[in-house]
C-alpha positions in Angstrom: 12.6 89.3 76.7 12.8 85.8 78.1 10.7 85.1 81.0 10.7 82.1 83.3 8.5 80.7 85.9 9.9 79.3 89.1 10.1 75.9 88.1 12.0 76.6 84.7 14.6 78.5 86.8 14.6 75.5 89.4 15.2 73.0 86.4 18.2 75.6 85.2 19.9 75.3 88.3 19.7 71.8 88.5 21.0 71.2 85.6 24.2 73.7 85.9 24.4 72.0 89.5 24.6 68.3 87.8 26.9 70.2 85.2 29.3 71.1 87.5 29.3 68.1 89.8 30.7 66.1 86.3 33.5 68.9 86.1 34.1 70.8 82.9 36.8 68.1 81.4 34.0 65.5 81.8 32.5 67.4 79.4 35.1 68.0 76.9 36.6 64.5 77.4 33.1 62.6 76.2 32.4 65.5 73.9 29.3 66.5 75.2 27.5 69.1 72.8 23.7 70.1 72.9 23.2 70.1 76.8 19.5 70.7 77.4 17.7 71.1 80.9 13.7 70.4 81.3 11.5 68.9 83.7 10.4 65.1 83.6 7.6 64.1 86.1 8.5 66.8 88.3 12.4 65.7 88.4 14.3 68.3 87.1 17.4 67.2 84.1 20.5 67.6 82.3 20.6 66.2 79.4 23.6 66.6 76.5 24.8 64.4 73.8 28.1 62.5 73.5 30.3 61.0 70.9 32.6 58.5 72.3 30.3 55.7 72.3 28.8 53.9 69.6 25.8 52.1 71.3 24.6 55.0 72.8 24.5 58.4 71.7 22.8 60.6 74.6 22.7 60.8 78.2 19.7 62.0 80.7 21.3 62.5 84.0 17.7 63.1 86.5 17.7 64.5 89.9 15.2 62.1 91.7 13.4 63.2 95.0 16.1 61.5 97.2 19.1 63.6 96.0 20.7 60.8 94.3 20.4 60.3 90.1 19.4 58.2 88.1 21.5 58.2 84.7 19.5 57.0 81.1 22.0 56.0 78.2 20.0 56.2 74.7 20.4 55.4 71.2 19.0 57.8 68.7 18.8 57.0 65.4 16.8 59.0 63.2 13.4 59.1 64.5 14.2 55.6 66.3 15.0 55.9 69.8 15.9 52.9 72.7 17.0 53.3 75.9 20.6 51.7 76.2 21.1 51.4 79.8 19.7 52.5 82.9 21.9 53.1 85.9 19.5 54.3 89.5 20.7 55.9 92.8 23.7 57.1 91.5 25.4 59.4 94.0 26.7 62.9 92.9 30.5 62.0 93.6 30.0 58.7 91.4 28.0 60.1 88.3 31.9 59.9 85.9 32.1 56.5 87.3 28.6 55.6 86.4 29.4 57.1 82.8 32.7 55.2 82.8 31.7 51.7 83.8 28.2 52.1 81.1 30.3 53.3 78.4 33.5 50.6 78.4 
């Protein structure tokens, strides 16, 4: 039996909400496997790895308190992570566009 408390449900729906504001051939297209959803600072996230890219390897899309998002490119290698890029008040109807112009 899984149970959740309110904010873990919160952070679910976020995160499917983010999921299908990208659209499901967003998905496919960057092949995004191992989508996650947690909580960072009290922002809930979406967060899924990607392959088309090689100087960045994972994306953390966060819902800040203003209802725009701010999108966090990183580079794990190993243990060794770095943040790639860091791309703020990002509107929902611009996030592929974000991805697009980060990732060229």
């Amino acid at each position: 039996m899984v149970i959740r408390t309110d904010q873990a449900k919160r952070d679910l729906e976020v995160a499917r909400t983010i999921q299908s504001q990208l659209g499901r051939a967003f998905t496919v297209m960057v092949g995004a496997t191992n989508l996650t959803c947690g909580n960072e600072g009290g922002l809930s996230f979406l967060e899924f790895r990607f392959r088309m890219f090689p100087k960045a390897n994972r994306l953390r899309i966060v819902l800040d308190s203003d209802d725009t998002y701010t999108l966090r490119f990183y580079r794990i290698r190993g243990a060794k992570v770095s943040v790639y890029a860091e791309e703020s008040t990002v509107y929902a109807d611009k996030l592929g566009e974000t991805f697009r112009k980060v990732t060229r």
